[in-house]
C-alpha positions, -999 to +999 in steps of 0.1 A: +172+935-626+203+943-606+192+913-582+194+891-607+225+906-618+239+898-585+228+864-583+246+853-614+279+869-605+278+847-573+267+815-595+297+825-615+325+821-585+307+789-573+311+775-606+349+785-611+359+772-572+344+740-586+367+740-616+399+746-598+386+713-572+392+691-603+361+677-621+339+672-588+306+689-584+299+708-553+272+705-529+247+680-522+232+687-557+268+672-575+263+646-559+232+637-568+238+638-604+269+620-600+247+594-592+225+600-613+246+602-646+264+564-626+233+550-631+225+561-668+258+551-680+261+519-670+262+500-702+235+470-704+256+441-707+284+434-680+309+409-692+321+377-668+353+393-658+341+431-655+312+423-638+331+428-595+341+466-608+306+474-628+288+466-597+309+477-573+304+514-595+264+509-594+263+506-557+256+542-540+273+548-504+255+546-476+268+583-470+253+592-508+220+579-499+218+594-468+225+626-483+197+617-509+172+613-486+178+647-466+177+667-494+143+647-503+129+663-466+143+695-466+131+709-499+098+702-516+106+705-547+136+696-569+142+720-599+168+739-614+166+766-587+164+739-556+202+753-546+187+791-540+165+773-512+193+761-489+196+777-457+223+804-454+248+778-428+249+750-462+260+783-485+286+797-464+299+764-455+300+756-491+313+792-492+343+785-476+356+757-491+338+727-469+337+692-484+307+674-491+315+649-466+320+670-437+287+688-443+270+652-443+287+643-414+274+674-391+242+672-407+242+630-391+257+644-358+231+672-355+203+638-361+221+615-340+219+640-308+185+645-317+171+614-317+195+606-281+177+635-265+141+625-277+154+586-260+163+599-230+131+622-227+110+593-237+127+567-211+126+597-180+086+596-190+083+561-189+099+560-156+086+590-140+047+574-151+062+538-133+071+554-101+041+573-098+019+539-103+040+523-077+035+551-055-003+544-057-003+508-053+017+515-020-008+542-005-039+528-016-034+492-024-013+476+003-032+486+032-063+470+021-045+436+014-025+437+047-058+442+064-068+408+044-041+388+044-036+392+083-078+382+083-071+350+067-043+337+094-066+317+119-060+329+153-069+312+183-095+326+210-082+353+228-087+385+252-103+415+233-078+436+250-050+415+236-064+416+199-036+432+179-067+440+152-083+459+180-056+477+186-047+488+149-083+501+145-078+524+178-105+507+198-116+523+230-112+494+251-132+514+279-163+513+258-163+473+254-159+463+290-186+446+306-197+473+328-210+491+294-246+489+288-266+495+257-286+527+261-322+523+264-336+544+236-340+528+206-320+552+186-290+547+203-257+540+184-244+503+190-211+502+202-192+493+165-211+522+151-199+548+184-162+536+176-157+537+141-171+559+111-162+534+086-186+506+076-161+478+070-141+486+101-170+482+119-178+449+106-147+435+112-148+449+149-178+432+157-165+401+141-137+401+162-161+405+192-180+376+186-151+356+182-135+368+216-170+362+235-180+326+219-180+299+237-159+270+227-179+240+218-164+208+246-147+182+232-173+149+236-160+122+258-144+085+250-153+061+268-118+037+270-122+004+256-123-027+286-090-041+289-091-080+274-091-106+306-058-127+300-061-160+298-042-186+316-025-214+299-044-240+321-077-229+314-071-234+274-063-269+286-094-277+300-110-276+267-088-310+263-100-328+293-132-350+287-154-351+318-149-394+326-175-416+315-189-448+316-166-468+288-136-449+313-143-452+348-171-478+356-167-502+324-131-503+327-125-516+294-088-528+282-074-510+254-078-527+220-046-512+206-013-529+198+014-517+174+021-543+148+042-551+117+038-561+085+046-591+093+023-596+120-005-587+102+000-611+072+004-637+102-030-625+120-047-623+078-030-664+075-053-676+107-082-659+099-082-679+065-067-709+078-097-714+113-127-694+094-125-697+057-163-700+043-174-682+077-194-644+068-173-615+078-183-610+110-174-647+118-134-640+105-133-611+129-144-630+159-113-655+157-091-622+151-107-609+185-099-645+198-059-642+188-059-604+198-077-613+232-048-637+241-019-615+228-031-586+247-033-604+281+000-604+281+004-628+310-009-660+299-006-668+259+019-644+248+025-606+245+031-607+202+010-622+173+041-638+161+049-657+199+008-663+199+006-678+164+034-696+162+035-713+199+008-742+185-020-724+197-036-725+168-034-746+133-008-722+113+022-749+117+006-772+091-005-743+069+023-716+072+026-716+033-009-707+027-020-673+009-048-654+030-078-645+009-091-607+007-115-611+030-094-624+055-074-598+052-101-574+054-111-586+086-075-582+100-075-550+091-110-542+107-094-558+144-060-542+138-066-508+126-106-500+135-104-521+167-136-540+159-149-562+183-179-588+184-169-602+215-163-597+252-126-590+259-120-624+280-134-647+253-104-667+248-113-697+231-136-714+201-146-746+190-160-757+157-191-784+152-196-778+186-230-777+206-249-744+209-253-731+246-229-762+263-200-748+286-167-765+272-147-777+302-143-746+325-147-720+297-182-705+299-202-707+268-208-672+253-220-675+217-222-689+185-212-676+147-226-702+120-201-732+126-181-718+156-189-714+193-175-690+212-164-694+254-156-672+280-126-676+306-113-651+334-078-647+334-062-616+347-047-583+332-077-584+309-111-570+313-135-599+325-170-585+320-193-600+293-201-569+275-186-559+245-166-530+243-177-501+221-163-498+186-137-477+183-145-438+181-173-444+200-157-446+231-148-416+252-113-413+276-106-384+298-074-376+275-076-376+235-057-408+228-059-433+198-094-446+202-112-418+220-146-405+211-143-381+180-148-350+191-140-312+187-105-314+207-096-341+184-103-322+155-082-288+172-057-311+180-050-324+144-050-289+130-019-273+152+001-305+145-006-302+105+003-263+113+041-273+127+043-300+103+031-333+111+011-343+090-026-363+101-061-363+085-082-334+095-115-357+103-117-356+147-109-395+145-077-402+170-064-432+149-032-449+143-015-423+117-027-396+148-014-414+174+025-417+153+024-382+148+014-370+186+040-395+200+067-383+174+058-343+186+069-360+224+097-372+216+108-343+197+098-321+225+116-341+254+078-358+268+068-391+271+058-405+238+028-427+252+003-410+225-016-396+246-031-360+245-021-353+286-018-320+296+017-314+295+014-322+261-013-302+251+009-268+267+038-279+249+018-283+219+000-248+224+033-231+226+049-241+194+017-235+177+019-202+193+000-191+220-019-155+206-025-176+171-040-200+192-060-176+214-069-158+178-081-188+163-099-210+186-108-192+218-144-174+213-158-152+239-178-177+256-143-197+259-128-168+277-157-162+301 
């Protein structure tokens, strides 16, 4: 009873300390239920203008709430009686006149260094646990992988006794020289087992053996490739020199060829028409061979068509005006460019309505052609023989000229000038449009423009071709042997 007596006697002062503060409630229960009685009497309906204070009233401090929420986890209960359960430091602090604020702000301190101290025991932990790992992973872990990694570098044969492997694993070096022999007993250690305990440093010993004692595989042998025989410049001309035949040496026949004009021809086309109109083809190219036999003398009749034609020698003088058919011109054509012949090269003369097989004067009968007869004379600087000369590409000359045989070396020689740019028909016949383009690749090239494929030619031509494209192209192995 006296307790109690006590108890409200010290209720009493608190309560008059409290009154002589002002209207302020003391301890951390005042301040609840000033918060408390904030909240209840807010009215329900703020006005436009009020509302920036009304709120600013219902919002608790951050200090207040703190507050709130201690006294929420230091007492259990909240009754009438909670203020008897504070500890003796919050009553004598109250006791003596402390503010509420300073009692929240040691009670923050007090939490603050609490929770620092649990941090920095938390983080020395942390670490202490990290060094210790890090400890372990170098003592157990790196040796292991150094041992590995240095495995995996490829190192080239050497002497066991220079191994650096061998001598990391403390190798008796005594025990692997080659005056050690393996014990006779069947239950005798090997050699790995006598130097090392562990299993896996025996392995790699004897790995490392194997490799210092094997014997390198040889390297196989090549055989060098023949250097190519070079080839000479004369020997690809060779290929260019026809061995001499019968139509060149023997035969002798006078070249067929003369260089004419347009002019020329349409004279040679008008006496064809004029002396063998109505005569078959081959009749019209025997009076061409007739005019081209005399003009190619050169020494009796006349070295032109023009000074042959129109010297009287024949009947154009009456019949200059006249228009040669097509076939006359045909068979001008076939003497001028194809060097067709159907008579000896000294048949000089012919004579219409004439007797078959009768000499006329001293010209030798040779033939006759439906209504003309044909006679044989011999002057010089033409061929004299009675045989006809072979038509042209069917004769053969020791140098490809205009006329000669067609042939491979024609056909070579057409190619390289198309290659450097004059430009002749790919077909091995050596005809007139050959013949202008060799002699125009001699005079371009400081030779003598004659047309004919001599040697001196055929190098120069070879060299602008270019001599490894030529070597590439044409010469085969059978060429070079």
């Amino acid at each position: 009873m006296k307790f109690n007596t006590g108890i409200r006697a010290v209720q009493k002062l608190f309560r008059k300390k409290g009154e002589k503060a002002g209207s302020v409630e003391t301890g951390q229960t005042a301040a609840l239920h000033s918060n408390l009685l904030s909240e209840t009497d807010e009215p329900d309906i703020m006005y436009l203008e009020e509302t920036p204070v009304k709120v600013a009233g219902t919002k608790k401090s951050a200090a207040s709430e703190k507050a709130e929420q201690q006294i929420k986890g230091e007492h259990r209960y909240q009754g009438k009686h909670h203020s008897h359960r504070l500890t003796i430091r919050k009553r004598i602090s109250v006791f003596f006149g402390k503010s509420k604020e300073d009692a929240q702000q040691s009670d923050s301190k007090t939490n603050h260094l609490r929770q620092t101290r649990h941090r920095i025991l938390l983080r020395a932990s942390y670490t202490t646990a990290g060094l210790a790992l890090i400890a372990a992973m170098l003592i157990f872990v790196l040796p292991v992988g150094g041992n590995a990694a240095a495995e995996l570098i490829e190192q080239p044969p050497v002497v066991l006794s220079d191994n650096p492997r061998v001598e990391q694993m403390d190798i008796d070096l005594s025990l692997l020289s080659d005056d050690t022999e393996p014990a006779e007993s069947p239950d005798a250690p090997t050699v790995t087992s006598m130097l090392f305990d562990d299993r896996e440093k025996a392995d790699a010993a004897a790995v490392i053996i194997e490799e210092a004692m094997a014997t390198p595989t040889p390297m196989p042998t090549v055989t060098p490739e023949p250097a190519p025989t070079p080839i000479a410049v004369d020997e690809l001309v060779e290929f260019f020199v026809d061995d001499p035949g019968f139509d060149y040496n023997e035969a002798g026949y006078s070249t067929n060829f003369y260089e004419y004009t347009e002019d020329e021809f349409y004279l040679l086309a008008q006496i064809i028409d004029i002396e063998a109109r109505g005569e078959p083809f081959e009749g019209m190219v025997a009076v061409g061979n007739v005019v081209m036999n005399r003009v190619l003398n050169t020494d009796t009749f006349g070295d032109t068509i023009s000074r042959v034609v129109k010297s009287g020698q024949f009947a154009w003088s009456g019949n200059s005006h006249r228009r040669p058919s097509l076939a006359a011109k045909r068979a001008a054509k076939a003497v001028l460019d194809d060097e067709y012949w159907v008579l000896p090269q000294n048949v000089y003369f012919f004579k219409s309505h004439s007797k078959s097989g009768k000499d006329w004067g001293k010209n030798q009968y040779y033939t006759t052609i439906k209504g003309h007869c044909f006679y044989l004379y011999d002057y010089s600087g033409r061929y004299n023989g009675d045989g006809i000369p072979p038509k042209l590409y069917e004769r053969t000359f020791k140098y490809a000229q205009y006329g000669c045989q067609p042939d491979e070396r024609v056909l070579r020689i057409q190619q390289m000038l198309n290659a450097i740019g004059f430009r002749v028909n790919e077909d091995s016949r050596f005809d007139q449009s050959m013949r202008e383009a060799l002699t125009l690749f001699q005079e371009t090239n400081g030779l003598n423009a004659d047309g004919v494929a001599t040697p001196d030619t055929i190098m120069a031509l070879i060299k602008v071709y270019g001599f490894e494209t030529y070597v590439g192209t044409y010469v085969t192995a059978q060429d070079a042997a």
